[in-house]
N, C-alpha and C positions, 0 to 999 in steps of 0.2 A: 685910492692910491693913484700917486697921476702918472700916465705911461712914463714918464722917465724914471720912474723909482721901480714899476715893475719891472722894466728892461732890466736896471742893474740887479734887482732880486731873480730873477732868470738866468741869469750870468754866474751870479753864484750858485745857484744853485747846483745849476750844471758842475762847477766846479767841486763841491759837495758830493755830489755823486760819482765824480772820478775818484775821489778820495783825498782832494788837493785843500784838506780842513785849515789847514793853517793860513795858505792864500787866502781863502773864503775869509777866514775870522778878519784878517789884517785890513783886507781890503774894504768889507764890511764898516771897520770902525774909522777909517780911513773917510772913507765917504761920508757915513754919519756924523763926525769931527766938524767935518766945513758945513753940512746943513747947520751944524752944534752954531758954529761961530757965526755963522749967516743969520742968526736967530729963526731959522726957519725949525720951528720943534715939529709940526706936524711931518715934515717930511724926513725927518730925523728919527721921529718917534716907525715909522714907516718902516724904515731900512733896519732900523735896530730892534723891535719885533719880529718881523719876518725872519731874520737874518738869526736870532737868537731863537726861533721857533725851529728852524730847518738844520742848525746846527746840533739841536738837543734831540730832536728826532733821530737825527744820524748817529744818537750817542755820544757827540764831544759835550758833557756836560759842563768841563772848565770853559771851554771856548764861548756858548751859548750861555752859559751862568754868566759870564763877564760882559755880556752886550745886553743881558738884560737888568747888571748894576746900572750900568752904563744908562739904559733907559731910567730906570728910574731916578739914578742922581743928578745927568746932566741934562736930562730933558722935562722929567715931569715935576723935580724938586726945584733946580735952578730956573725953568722957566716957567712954576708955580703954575703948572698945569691944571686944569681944573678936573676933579673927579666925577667926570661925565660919563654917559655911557661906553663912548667911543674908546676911550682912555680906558676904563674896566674891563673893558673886553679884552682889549692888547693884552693884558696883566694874566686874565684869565688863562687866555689863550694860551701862555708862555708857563704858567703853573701844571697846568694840564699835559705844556710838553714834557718837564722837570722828569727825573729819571728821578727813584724814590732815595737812590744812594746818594745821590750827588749832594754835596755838603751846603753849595751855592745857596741850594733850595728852601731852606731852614731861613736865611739871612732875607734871600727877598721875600719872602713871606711878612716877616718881620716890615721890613721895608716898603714894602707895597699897602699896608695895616700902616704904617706913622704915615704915608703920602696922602693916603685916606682919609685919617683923622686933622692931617692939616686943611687941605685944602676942598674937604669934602664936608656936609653938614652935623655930623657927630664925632666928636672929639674921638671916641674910642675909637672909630674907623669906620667903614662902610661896611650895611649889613652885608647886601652882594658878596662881598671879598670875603669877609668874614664865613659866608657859607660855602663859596670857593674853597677856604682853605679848609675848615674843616669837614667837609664833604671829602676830600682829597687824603684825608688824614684816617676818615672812617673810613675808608674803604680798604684803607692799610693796618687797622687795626688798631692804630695810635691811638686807643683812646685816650690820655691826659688832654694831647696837644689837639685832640678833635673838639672836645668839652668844652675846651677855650674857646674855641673860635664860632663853632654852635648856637652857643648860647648868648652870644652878640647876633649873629645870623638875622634872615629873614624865615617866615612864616612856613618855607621848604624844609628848614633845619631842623625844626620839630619832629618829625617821622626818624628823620635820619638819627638825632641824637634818643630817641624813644628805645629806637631798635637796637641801638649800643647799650643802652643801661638794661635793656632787657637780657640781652644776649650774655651782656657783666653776669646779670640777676641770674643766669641758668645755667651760671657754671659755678654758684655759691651755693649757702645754706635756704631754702624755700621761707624761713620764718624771716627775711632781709629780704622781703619785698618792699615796703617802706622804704627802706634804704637806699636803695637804687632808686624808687620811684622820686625821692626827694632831691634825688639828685640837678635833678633838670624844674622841678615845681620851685624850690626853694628858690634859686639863682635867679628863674625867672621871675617869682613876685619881689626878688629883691631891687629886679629891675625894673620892677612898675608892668611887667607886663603877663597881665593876668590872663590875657585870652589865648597865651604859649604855653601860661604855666598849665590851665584848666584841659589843654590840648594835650601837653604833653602826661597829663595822668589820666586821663580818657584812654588815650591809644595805649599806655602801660597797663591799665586794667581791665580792660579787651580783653587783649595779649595774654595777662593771666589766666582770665575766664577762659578763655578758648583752648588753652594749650592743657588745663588743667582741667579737667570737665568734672572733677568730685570735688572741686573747692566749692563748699556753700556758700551763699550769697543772700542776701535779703534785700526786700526793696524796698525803701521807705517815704510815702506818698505825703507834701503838706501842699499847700493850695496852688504851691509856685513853684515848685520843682522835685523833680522824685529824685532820690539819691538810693546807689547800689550799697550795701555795708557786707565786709567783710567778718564774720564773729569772730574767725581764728585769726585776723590781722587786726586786731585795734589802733595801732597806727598808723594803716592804711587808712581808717576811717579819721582820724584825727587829720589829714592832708586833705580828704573830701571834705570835712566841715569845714577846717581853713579856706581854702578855695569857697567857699559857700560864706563864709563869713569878711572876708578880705574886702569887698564893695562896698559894705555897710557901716563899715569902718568904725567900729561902736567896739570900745575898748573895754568895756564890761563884758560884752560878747567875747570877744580873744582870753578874757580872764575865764569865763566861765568856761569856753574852750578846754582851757590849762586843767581849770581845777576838774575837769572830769574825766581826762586821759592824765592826770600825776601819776599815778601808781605807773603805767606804761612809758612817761618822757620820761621818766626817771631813767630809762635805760639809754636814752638817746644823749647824757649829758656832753661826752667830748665829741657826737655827731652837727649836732640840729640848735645848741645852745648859741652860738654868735648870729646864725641865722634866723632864728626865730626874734633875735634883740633887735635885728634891724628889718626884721618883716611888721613886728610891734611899732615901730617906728613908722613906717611910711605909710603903710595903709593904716593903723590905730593909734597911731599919735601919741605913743608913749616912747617919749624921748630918751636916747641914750647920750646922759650929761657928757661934758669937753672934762678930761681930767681924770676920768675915772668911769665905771660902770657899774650905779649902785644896779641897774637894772638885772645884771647881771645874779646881782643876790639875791634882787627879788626870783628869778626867774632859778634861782637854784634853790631856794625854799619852798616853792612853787611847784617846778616840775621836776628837782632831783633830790632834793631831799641836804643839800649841803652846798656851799658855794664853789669858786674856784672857776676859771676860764678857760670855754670851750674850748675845744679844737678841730677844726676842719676833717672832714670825715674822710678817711685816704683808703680806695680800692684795695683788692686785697694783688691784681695784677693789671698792668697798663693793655696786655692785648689778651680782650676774650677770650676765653675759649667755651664753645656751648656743651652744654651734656645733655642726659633725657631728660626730659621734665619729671619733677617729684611730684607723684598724686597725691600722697599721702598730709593730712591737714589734719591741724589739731579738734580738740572737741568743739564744736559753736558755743559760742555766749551769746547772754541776751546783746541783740542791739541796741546803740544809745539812742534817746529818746531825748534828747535836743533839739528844740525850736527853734530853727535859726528864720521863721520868716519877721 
């Protein structure tokens, strides 16, 4: 920042703390205006973060919402800012001031995610931002609008969305372990990205183990890797073999998958059925035809017993709330005894 931007962020400030908000605001955009037109963005982008960080702090959430549109339409979209660090920070910065009421805050969110995806190297948006906001959202409890943004995220969002679906997970029924665990496994291998999805059901079934100390476990040893198996969760253990089978991408392997947790997908049809069409897809190369999805019928004779299209699996409540862990587990079965090396 170069002293003449600090001087006038000093100025207002002062004014801010007499309580003269509306001066501050006017005067703020005022100045930011002529850098605007001077094409000078950096020292625009300057006055109008500061100015909208110092204004939200003090609680004007309209005043500090409006100079931080303002950054983002007439500075970083108009003057095709690029989404560099310096630039992510500001954003950060000004999200983190946001007061959780203020309505503002929903829209730049929004808006700071499409300036990302334009002018940043991933169309969806920047993972940064994306953990930004959803980090921001978990901590408010918003799980739906956290989910979103998470599971775009970087390699940090994993723990954070882990501990949300767990915390979902222990204020439901204990046999919706799966459930919740899929939550974050599936989205992630739909996005290709196995080393989030594998993380995020490691730390879920920790979590279990630890919190739960009478759930049985077994551990099953072949040349190349040991896998934990749940007896009284056979769906759990259908997400462990997936994740084990996912790399090798051998589409006889994902059938034989299928056919030896049917009796159990069968209960998962309007959960795990569209997701598992396009997990079959990308890592096992069975395609889901343009026009239609016989796959679909394969996969409902397969793992449900009748056809018809999934449906997205909807919580039972958008904010947590935790209860005591249930000890109590069903009787063990034998473990599967599947070859996946």
């Amino acid at each position: 920042m170069s002293a003449k931007i600090a001087k006038t962020i000093a100025r207002q400030k002062e004014k801010i703390a007499e309580g003269n908000f509306y001066e501050a605001h006017q005067q703020l955009r005022v100045v930011a205006s002529r850098y605007v037109k001077a094409g000078d963005h950096k020292n625009a982008a300057d006055i109008l973060s500061n100015g909208a960080v110092l204004l939200l702090n003090a609680g004007q959430g309209g005043s500090g919402g409006v100079l931080s549109m303002m950054l983002l339409n007439d500075v970083y979209n108009k003057g095709e800012r690029e989404c560099d660090q310096e630039n992510k920070e500001r954003l950060v910065g000004i999200l983190r001031a946001f007061p959780r009421e203020e309505p503002t805050r929903k829209r730049f969110i929004q808006e700071m995610i499409g300036w990302s995806g334009k002018f940043g190297e991933l169309e969806r948006g920047d993972p940064e931002l994306h953990y930004a906001a959803g980090a921001v959202y978990a901590e408010e409890g918003e799980a739906y609008e956290a989910e979103r943004h998470l599971l775009l995220g970087t390699a940090a969002s994993v723990p954070i969305l882990t501990d949300l679906h767990y915390t979902w997970y222990a204020a439901d029924s204990p046999h919706l372990a799966a459930t919740y665990a899929s939550r974050s496994v599936f989205p992630y291998l739909v996005l290709g990205n196995l080393a989030s999805a594998s993380m995020a059901f490691q730390l879920f079934t920790s979590r279990l183990t630890s919190t739960n100390p009478h759930l049985f476990t077994q551990s099953i040893e072949s040349s190349k890797s040991e896998t934990r198996v749940f007896p009284s969760l056979p769906l759990l253990n259908f997400i462990s073999h997936l994740l084990l089978a996912c790399p090798k991408g051998d589409s006889g392997l994902f059938k034989q998958l299928a056919k030896h947790y049917a009796v159990h997908l069968k209960e998962t049809q309007d959960l795990w059925g569209e997701a598992l069409a396009n997990i079959g897809e990308i890592w096992f190369g069975i395609r889901i035809p343009k026009g239609g999805n016989p796959l679909f019928d394969m996969m409902g004779s397969m793992f449900f017993g009748g056809g018809g299209t999934p449906k997205p699996s909807t919580p039972r409540s958008s904010t947590p709330k935790p209860k005591p862990e249930v000890k109590k587990v069903e009787e063990p079965a034998p473990p599967p005894t599947m070859d996946l090396d």
